[in-house]
C-alpha positions, 0 to 999 in steps of 0.5 A: 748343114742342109736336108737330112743332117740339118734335121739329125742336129737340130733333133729336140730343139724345135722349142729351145731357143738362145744358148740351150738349143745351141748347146742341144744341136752341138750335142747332136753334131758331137753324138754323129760326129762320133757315130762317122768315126766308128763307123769308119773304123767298124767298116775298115775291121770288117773289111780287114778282117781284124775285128777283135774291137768290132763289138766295141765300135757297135756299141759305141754306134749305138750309145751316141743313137741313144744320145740323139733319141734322148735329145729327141725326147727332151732328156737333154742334161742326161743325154750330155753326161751319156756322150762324154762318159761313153767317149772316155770308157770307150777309149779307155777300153779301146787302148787299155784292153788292146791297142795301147798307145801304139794306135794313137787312139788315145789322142782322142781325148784331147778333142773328149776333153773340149767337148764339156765346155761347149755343151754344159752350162756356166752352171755346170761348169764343175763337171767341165773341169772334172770331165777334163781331168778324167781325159787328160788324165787318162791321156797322160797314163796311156802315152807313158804307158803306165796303162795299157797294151803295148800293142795287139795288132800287126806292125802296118795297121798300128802304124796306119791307126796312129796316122788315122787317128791323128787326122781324125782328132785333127778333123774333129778339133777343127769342126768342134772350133768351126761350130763353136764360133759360128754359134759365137758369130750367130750369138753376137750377130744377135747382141748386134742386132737387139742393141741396134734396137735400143742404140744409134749405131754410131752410139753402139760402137762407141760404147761397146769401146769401152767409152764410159760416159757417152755425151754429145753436144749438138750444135742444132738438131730437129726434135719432134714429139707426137700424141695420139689425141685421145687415146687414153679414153678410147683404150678404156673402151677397148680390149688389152689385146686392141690397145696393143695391136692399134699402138703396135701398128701406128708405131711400127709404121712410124719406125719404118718411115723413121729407118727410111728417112735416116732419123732417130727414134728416141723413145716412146712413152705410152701413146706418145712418140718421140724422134730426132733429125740431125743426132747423134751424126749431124745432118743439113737438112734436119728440118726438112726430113723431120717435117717430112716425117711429120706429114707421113705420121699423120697420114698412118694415122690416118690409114689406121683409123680408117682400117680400124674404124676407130677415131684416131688424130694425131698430135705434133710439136716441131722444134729446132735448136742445140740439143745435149745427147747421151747414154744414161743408165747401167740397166736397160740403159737409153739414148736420150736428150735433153735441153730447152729444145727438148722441151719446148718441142714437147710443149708444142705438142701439148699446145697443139691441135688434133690433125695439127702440126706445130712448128716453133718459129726455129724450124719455120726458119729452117724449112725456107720456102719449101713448105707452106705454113700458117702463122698461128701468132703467138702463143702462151706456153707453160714454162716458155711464156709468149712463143711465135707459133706456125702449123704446117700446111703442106708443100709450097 
């Protein structure tokens, strides 16, 4: 829906969001939806001549307007029980004062009846089955002819009502079905979405299998674990809003560079940063795309220090080996690691320098002659005691 129709359903909406302003626009597109219809029927009475329910199908037009104002206005719970009330009363007048079940106008409570549960709440789900009901109901009467007239109009437009109406119920079921499950497809295009925020796809698709314990053992995989050195201090200097918008636009970098390079973010935790290359899917070249993620991080770094004027140095531990990956948690669940890998790769980056990175002598191994590097000897690291350490220095 484009232009002016675009503007007609989304009346109201324009500070909803989520379910409520799907709820509003179907409300809008049932209310035009029903004001198409009686204008149809309206412009054919007039044509024809045989306008003894003209005034009816005018105040019908009118009703579903008020709907769309009420919208408009921000009355939108009000605006629901107007449309459905109005549609059962309608067809109830329509049929019982004049035509009966002979023009088949009844049929369209089939379509009056769907309509609740696409515009009400869970909340509201009450009124969904007693609106049903009430159709249903009304439908049944008219069709045995419990309630009613037989029939007022001549032979030929009793037959062309029926047939009229028929497709016109049709048409109406099929356009509320298509809007309902575009907005299904829309909503669950979001869900995608914010759980690819929080997941690795492969990772995603497994639990939205059903899979109840998601584990992995990685045979190898590069872990790299960044500090912004300093930062703790400089915040204190600095105003909320600063602290937020400097982490904001070294992390979203980072991000980028992670999604460009094909490695997973696992997690951020303050000022510190953490990403893995070679998990969950396993890569050759782990080593290889985490320092290269290494040398970009530290030139963000550096770019946004200088745009911000503040001093800002970057911190980095690399290290390689198994690494267990899974899923933990039932609310605001993470894909997270764990194992001696992990955690010396945290403890290089603690034992590191400002502007340094830190490899383990596993990653070193792994680089080849690609990269040049500085043997730092060995050092003593908490937990670890002696290790052999290198700081990167760039390609060979």
């Amino acid at each position: 829906m484009l232009g002016p129709l675009e503007t007609l359903v989304s009346l109201g909406t324009r500070t909803l969001h989520g379910a409520h302003r799907r709820r509003i626009k179907l409300t809008n597109a049932t209310a035009l939806l029903g004001m198409l219809a009686l204008g149809v029927w309206l412009s054919a009475q007039l044509l024809s001549g045989f306008t003894d329910t003209a005034w009816l199908n005018i105040t019908g037009i009118v009703i579903f307007g008020i709907v769309l104002l009420r919208n408009a206005t921000a009355h939108t719970r009000s605006s629901r029980h107007m449309l459905v009330l109005y549609a059962n009363v309608h067809l109830a007048i329509l049929c019982v004062a004049s035509y009966g079940a002979a023009s088949g106008a009844h049929r369209w409570y089939a379509a009056v009846a769907v309509v609740p549960f696409l515009l009400f709440t869970r909340r509201e789900r009450l009124y969904c089955y007693l609106y049903a009901a009430i159709s249903f109901s009304l439908l049944a009467l008219i069709e045995f002819n419990v309630i009613g007239n037989a029939t007022v109009a001549p032979p030929m437009g009793v037959w062309l009502a029926t047939r009229v109406n028929t497709m016109l119920v049709a048409a109406s079921l099929f356009l509320v079905v298509t809007l309902f499950v575009r907005d299904i497809t829309n909503a669950e295009a979001e869900i995608e979405r914010l759980l690819l925020n929080i997941l690795p796809r492969p990772i995603a698709d497994r639990l939205r299998a059903d899979e109840q314990h998601i584990a992995d053992a990685i045979d190898e995989a590069s872990i790299l674990f960044a500090d912004i050195v300093g930062f703790t201090p400089l915040a204190a200097k600095l105003s909320p809003r600063q602290v937020v918008e400097v982490l904001d636009d070294v992390f979203s970098a980072f991000d980028h560079v992670a999604d460009e390079l094909k490695l997973e973010k696992i997690k951020t935790i303050g000022d510190a940063y953490m990403v893995a290359a070679g998990v969950p899917t396993p890569r050759a070249d782990h080593a290889q795309a985490i320092v290269a993620m290494a040398l970009r991080m530290r030139e963000i770094v550096a770019e946004v220090g200088a745009r911000t004027e503040l001093d800002l140095q970057i911190r980095i531990g690399i290290n390689t080996g198994p690494v267990v990956a899974g899923v933990i948690g039932t609310r605001k669940f993470a894909y997270d690691m764990w194992g001696d890998t992990v955690n010396t790769a945290s403890r290089l980056e603690s034992h590191g320098l400002p502007g340094e990175i830190h490899l383990s002598r596993s990653t070193r191994d792994r680089l080849g002659d690609r990269y040049a590097v500085e043997s730092r000897g060995e050092i003593e690291v908490k937990g670890k005691g002696k290790l052999e350490t290198f700081f990167l220095r760039g390609d060979s």
